[in-house]
Structures are given as C-alpha cells and as structure tokens.
LOBA-154672 format. One line per 10 residues: their letters; for each residue x, y, z of C-alpha. Coordinates in steps of 0.25 Angstrom, whole numbers, plus 5000, padded with zeros to 4 digits. Layout:
a> X/Y/Z | ...
// end
This chain:
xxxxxxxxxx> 4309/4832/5296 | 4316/4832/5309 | 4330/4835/5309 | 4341/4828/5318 | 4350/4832/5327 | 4364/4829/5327 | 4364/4820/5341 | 4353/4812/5333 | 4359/4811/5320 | 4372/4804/5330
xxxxxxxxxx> 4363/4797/5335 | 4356/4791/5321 | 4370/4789/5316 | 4374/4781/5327 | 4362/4772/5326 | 4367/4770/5312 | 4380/4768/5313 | 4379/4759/5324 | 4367/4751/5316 | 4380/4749/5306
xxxxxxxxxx> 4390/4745/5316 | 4380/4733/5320 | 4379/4730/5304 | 4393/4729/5303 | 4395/4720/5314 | 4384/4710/5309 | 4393/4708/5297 | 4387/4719/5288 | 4392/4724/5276 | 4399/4739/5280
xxxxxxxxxx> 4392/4747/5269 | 4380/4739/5267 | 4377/4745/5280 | 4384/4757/5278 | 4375/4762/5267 | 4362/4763/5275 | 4370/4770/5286 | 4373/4779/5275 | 4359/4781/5271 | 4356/4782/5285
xxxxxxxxxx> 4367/4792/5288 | 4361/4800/5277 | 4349/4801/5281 | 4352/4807/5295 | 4362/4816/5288 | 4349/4822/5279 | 4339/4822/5292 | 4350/4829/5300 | 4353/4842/5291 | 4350/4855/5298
xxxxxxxxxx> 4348/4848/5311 | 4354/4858/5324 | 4362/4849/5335 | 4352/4850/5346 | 4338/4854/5339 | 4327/4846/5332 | 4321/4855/5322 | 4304/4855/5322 | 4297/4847/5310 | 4297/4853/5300
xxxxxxxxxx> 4282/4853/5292 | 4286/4849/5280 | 4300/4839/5274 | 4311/4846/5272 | 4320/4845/5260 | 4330/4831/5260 | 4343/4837/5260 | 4353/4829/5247 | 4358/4819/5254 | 4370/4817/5243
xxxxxxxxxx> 4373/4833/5247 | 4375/4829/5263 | 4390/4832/5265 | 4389/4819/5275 | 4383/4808/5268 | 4395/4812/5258 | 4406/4809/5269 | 4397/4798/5271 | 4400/4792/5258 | 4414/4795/5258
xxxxxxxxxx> 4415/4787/5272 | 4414/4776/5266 | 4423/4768/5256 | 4417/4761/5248 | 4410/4768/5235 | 4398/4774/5238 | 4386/4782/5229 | 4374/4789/5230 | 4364/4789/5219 | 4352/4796/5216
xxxxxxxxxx> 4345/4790/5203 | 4357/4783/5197 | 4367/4796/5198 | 4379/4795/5208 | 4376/4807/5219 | 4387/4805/5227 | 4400/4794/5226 | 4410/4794/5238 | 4424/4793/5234 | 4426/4778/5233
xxxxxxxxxx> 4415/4777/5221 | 4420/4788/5216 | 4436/4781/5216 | 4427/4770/5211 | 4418/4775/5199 | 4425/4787/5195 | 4425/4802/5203 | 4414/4809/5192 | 4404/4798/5196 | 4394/4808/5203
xxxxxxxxxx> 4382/4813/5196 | 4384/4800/5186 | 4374/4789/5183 | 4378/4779/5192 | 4377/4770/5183 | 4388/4775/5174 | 4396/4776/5187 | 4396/4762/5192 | 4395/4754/5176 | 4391/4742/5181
xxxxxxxxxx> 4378/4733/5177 | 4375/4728/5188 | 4374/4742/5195 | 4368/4750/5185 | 4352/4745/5187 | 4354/4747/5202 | 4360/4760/5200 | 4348/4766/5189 | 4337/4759/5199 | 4328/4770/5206
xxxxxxxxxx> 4317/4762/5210 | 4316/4763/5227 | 4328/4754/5233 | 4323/4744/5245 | 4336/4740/5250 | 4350/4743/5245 | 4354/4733/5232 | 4368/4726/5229 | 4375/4724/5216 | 4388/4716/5213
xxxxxxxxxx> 4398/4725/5205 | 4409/4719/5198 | 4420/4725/5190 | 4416/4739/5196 | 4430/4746/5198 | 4439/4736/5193 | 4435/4722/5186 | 4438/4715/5197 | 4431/4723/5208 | 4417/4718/5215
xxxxxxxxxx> 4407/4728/5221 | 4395/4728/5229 | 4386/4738/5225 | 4374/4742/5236 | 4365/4753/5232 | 4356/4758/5243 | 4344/4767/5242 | 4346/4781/5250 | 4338/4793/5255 | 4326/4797/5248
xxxxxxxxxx> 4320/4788/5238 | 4316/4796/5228 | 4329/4800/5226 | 4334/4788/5222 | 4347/4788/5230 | 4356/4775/5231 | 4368/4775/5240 | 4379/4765/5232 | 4390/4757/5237 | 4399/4749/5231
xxxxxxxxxx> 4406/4739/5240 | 4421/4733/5235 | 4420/4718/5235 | 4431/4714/5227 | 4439/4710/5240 | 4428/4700/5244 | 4424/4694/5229 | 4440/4692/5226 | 4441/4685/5239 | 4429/4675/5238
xxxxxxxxxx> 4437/4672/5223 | 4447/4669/5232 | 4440/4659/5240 | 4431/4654/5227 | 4447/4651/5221 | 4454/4646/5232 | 4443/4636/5234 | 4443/4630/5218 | 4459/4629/5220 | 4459/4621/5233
xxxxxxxxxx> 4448/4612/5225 | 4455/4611/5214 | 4468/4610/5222 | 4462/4599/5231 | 4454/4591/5220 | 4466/4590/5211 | 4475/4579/5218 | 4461/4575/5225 | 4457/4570/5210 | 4470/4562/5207
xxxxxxxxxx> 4470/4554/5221 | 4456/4550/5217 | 4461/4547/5203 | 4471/4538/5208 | 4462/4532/5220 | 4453/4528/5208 | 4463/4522/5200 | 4471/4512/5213 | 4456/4508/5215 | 4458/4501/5200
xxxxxxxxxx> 4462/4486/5205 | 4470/4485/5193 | 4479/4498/5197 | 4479/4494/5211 | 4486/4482/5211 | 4499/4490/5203 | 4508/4494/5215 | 4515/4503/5207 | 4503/4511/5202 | 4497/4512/5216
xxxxxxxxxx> 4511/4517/5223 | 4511/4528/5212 | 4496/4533/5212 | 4497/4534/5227 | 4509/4540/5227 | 4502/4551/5217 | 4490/4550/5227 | 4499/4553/5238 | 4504/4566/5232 | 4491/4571/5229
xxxxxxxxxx> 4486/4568/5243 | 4498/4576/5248 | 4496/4588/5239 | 4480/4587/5244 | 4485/4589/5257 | 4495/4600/5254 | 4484/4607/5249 | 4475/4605/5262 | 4486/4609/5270 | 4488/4621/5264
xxxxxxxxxx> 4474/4626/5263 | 4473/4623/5277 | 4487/4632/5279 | 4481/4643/5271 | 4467/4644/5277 | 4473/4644/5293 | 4483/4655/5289 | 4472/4663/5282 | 4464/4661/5294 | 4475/4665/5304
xxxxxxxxxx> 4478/4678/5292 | 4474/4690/5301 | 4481/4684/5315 | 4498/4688/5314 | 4504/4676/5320 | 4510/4679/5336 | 4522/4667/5337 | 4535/4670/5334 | 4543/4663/5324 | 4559/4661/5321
xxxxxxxxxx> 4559/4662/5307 | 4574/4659/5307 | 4571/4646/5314 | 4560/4644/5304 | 4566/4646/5292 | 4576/4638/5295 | 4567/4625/5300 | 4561/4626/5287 | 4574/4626/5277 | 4577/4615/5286
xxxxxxxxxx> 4564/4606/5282 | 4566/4612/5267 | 4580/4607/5268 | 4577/4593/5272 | 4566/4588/5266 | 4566/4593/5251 | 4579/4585/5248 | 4587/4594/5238 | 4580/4605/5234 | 4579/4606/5251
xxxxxxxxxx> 4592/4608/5252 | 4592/4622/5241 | 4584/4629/5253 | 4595/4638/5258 | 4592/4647/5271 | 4597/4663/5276 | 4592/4667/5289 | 4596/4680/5295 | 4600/4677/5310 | 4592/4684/5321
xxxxxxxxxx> 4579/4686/5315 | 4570/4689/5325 | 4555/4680/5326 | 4543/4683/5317 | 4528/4685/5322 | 4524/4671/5316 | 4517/4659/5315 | 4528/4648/5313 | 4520/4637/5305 | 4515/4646/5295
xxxxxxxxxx> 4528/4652/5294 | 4533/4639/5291 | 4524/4635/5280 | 4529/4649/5275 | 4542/4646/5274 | 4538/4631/5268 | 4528/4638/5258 | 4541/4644/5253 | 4552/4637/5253 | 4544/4625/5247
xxxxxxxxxx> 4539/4633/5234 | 4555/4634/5232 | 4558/4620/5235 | 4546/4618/5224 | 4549/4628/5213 | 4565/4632/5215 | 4573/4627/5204 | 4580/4614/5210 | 4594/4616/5217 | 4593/4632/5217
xxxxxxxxxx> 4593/4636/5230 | 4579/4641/5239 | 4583/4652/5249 | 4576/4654/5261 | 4580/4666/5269 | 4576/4674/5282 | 4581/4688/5284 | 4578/4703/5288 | 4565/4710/5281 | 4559/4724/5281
xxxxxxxxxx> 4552/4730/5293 | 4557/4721/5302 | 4552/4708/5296 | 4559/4694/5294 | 4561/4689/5278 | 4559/4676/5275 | 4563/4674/5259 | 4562/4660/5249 | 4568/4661/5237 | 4570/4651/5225
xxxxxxxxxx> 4578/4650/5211 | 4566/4644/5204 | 4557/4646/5192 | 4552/4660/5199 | 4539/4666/5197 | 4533/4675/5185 | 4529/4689/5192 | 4513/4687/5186 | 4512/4676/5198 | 4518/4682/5210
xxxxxxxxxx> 4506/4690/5214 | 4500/4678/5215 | 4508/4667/5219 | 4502/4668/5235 | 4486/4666/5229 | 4482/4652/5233 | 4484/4642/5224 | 4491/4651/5212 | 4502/4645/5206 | 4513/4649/5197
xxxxxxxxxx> 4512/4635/5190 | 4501/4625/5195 | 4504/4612/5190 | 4521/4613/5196 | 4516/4618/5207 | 4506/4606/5210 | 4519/4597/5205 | 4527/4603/5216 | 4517/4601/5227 | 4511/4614/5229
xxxxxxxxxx> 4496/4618/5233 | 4496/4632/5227 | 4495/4638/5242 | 4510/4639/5247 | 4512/4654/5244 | 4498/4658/5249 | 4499/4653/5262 | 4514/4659/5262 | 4508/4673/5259 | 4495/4671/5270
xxxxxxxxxx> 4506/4667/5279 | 4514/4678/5278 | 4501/4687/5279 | 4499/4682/5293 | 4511/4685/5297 | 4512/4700/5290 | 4523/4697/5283 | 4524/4700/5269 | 4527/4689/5257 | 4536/4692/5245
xxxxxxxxxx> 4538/4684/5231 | 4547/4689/5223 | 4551/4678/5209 | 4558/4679/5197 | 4557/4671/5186 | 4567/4661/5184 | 4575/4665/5197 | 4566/4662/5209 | 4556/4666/5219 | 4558/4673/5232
xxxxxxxxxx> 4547/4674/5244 | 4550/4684/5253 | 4542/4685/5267 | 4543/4695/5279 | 4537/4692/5290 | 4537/4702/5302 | 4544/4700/5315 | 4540/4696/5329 | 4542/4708/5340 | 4546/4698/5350
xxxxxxxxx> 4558/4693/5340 | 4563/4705/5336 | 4565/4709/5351 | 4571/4693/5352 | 4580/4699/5341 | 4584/4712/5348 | 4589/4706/5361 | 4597/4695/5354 | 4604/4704/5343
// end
C-alpha cells in the first residue's frame, strides 16, 4: 500500500474540507456532512502513518497491517472537535465516547454495550445490527437525557467492514421541536381566539334573519350592539397579530431613530387621561428632567407604553392610583416603570405572563377586552430595542413592570453640552 506524503495528505484534506464548505452553503445539515469528513479524515490518517515529508515509499509486495483506527491520537481530537455526542462502535460495544456523550450517557460508558448505554427501544435494534450498512440510518430519540429532550440519532458505517464499526451522533433537537410546539399552539389559540366572536356574530346574524325578531326594534339595537363588540374585539385581535408578527420580523435589526421618552411619556398620560373618564384621571406621572434620547422606534415604543398603562387601567382596583414613572437606570439606561394597586399576581404565573395568549384568568380577561397578546408584544418589543423587561407583583398589593431601555450616543452627548 502506498503511503502519503504530508503535501498530499493537505491537499486531500483540503479537497474534503472544501467539499463540506459547498455542503454547508446548499443548506446541509453541519454534522450529517460532518461525519463522512470524519470517516474520510480517518482514512487519510490510517494511509499516512509512517509516511517521511518528501519521499514516496516503494510498493510494498504484500498488505500491510491496518493500524486501530480508535488507537490514532488524531481521530480522538477529532472527536473531541466536535460538540455534539459522538461514539464509535465496533459490534455493539462503545470503543471510544468524546466528552459530550460522555457528559450525556455517564463517564464509565467505554467498553459497555451500547445498548445499555444509550436505554432507548428505538435504538437498541440498530445499535446490535451487524449486518453490512449501505448508507448511514436515523432514529428519533425521546426522553434521552431528560423527558423532555429530542434527539437525532445518525449511525454511519466506518472503516473496514468486517469490523463492524459505526460512528454515532446524537443531534439535540429539543430547540427546533419546542419551537414547532410553538407555532402548532399559537395557531389553535388564534383559531379559537378568532372563531370564538366569529360564532356569536353569526349566531345573532341568524337570529335578525328571523322576520319575527327583526321587526323588534328593541331586539335588533341590542343584538347589533353585541355584534359590534365582537366585531371589534375581532379586530383587536387582527391587529395585534399583525403587531406581533412585524416586530418578530424586524427582532434581529436595533431600531436607528432617536426617541424623547420624556415627550412620549407624557403624550401618552395625556391620552390616558382624557379618554378613560375616571379611572384616566388616577394615572399619575414622574419624569426626571434632562434625560437624554433613547435608540428607538417611536411607534412601538408607544404601543409599549399603551400595552402597560392599559392592563392597570384594566385590572388596578378603581380609584387607587397608576404610576407611571421615567428615571435614571443602570449602566447608562433610561427606566420606564408602571405600577398598580390591584388584585397583583401569584408568583406560579409570572414566568409566563409574556407567552402568547397566557392568561392569569381567561374569562375577566376577555370581559375586559383583552386578546391575550399585550405583554407579549411588550417583551418582543423591548427585545428589539435590547432593553430588559421586569414584573415584579405581590398578591393583593400590585404589579409593577419595569423596563430599561439603553441610551442613544447622540442624546447623551445632546445631554452633556446642555447640562
């Protein structure tokens, strides 16, 4: 068997590693091509031993012995380089298991059945199969880990085939499956959400058809009435799913205007105040004077501060005051607080108060108007902005949401040379 030399064995790796690169940028899963690189790394490492920079040994007239590939220093940094858990196995037992399998499956997995060491059904036939492997097989893991954890399980065959050697890798997918629960949930709420009213102004459609019902004056004004605030709840609902999805889609780009939050604060008191009769006039403001600007985009800082100050309108106690407040924060960041003296909030619901559609109590919220979304548009706008969103409550007492926004470079030099 000829033997490389090491100008070649760069050059070989090259060819692989660029053949990857191209992989990669048609949209290829990293390791599913990462593990025939592997292989094919190994392969040049087992060919190249005892190979002298420069020289090209004669043929030799008989094979000589295939070095262990699982011995080779190299194609053990090799399994360390990468991440995620990785295992080689020669007729079901575990040769070698980089650390992340080892952090995984337990450090005295070496030398055991593999079997044993990854407990899982749906593994354990592929893992005892020494029949001759065409291509590399998949199976779905769940519950590996933790209970709640998905893995993708990719054996692939390696080196000489009477050895029956597999090269494992076990791929975390618990990110992408928790977020396609995600979208599969926040797609029945919206329905339900939406088919809700959608079913009563139907119902009453059906029932002002009757020509006996229609011709009652009094019957028609109150059904229409109650048709009119289903509509409008509809539409609340539209527009904020229409909110949500532009400020997800804008998530990864930091807003560039600058925005006077002193001026905004106080513009939307202002509409608070006149419009909500009474309970308008217990939104009290403090703004600390010569704040500079934030980095921000107006409108959605607006709906913020709406989003806010209209779940205390909605669940403050009536005639206890609603504080709205604009100060100093850490690190050079502007602080916007909202506080009530309402019903407050148990601490088992506070983690999820900013999940779409969660609510604390479903059936006062929908009596008060609300679509289940306020609080999550809130958080993703505060996310665009690289702020940092607060809610701290107290049963009995009240709520308070704190955010910090960081400040415009421009408005704090503004600040500088007018202080």
């Amino acid at each position: 068997m000829n033997r490389l030399t090491i100008s070649q064995i760069i050059a070989s790796l090259a060819v692989l590693l660029l053949a990857t690169g191209s992989a990669l940028m048609l949209g290829a899963a990293p390791l599913a091509v990462a593990l025939p690189v592997l292989a094919g790394v190994a392969v040049l490492l087992i060919t190249s031993q005892g190979a002298e920079p420069g020289t090209e040994a004669p043929a030799a007239p008989a094979e000589p012995p295939m070095p262990d590939l699982a011995a080779h220093p190299d194609f053990t940094s090799l399994l360390e380089g990468i991440s995620d858990p990785l295992l080689l196995i020669e007729k079901g037992r575990i040769l070698r298991a980089n650390r992340a399998a080892q952090r995984l499956l337990g450090t005295h997995i070496e030398g055991e059945d593999a079997r044993i060491a990854i407990r899982h059904p749906a593994a354990a036939e592929r893992l005892a199969n020494q029949a001759p492997m065409a291509e590399p097989a998949m199976v779905e893991l769940v519950g590996l880990g933790t209970r709640e954890q998905r893995w993708q399980m990719r054996i692939a065959p390696l080196g000489d085939p009477a050895q029956v050697r597999r090269l494992v890798h076990l791929a975390d997918h618990s990110g992408a499956y928790a977020a396609e629960r995600m979208r599969v949930d926040f797609v029945a709420n919206a329905s339900h959400e939406l088919r809700t009213p959608l079913a009563g102004i139907l119902g009453f459609i059906e029932t002002l058809a009757d020509p006996d019902l229609g011709r009652d004056t009094e019957t028609r004004q109150r059904f229409l009435k109650i048709m009119e605030g289903e509509a409008r709840r509809m539409q609340r609902l539209i527009e904020d799913l229409l909110s949500l999805s532009r400020i997800e889609a804008e998530k990864y780009r930091a807003p560039v205007s600058e925005v006077d939050l002193s001026e905004l604060v106080a513009e939307t008191v202002s509409v608070f105040r006149a419009s909500h009769d009474e309970r308008g006039r217990d939104v009290e403001m403090d703004i600390t004077p010569g704040l500079p600007a934030v980095q921000g985009d107006r409108a959605q800082l607006s709906q913020l501060l709406h989003n806010l100050i209209g779940n205390s309108v909605k669940y403050g106690r009536p005639g206890t005051p609603i504080r709205v407040s604009l100060g100093e924060g850490p690190s050079g960041m502007s602080r916007i607080c909202v506080a009530d003296e309402g019903e407050g909030i148990g601490p088992d619901h506070l983690p999820r108060l900013t999940e779409r559609f969660y609510r604390v109590d479903s059936g006062r919220s929908r009596a008060m108007g609300g679509t289940g979304l306020g609080l999550a548009i809130v958080k993703h706008i505060v996310e665009r902005h690289r702020g940092r969103l607060d809610i701290s409550s107290v049963l009995g007492k009240g709520t308070t949401v704190s955010i910090l926004l960081p400040r415009s470079t421009e408005g704090d030099k503004a600040a500088w040379r007018h202080g």
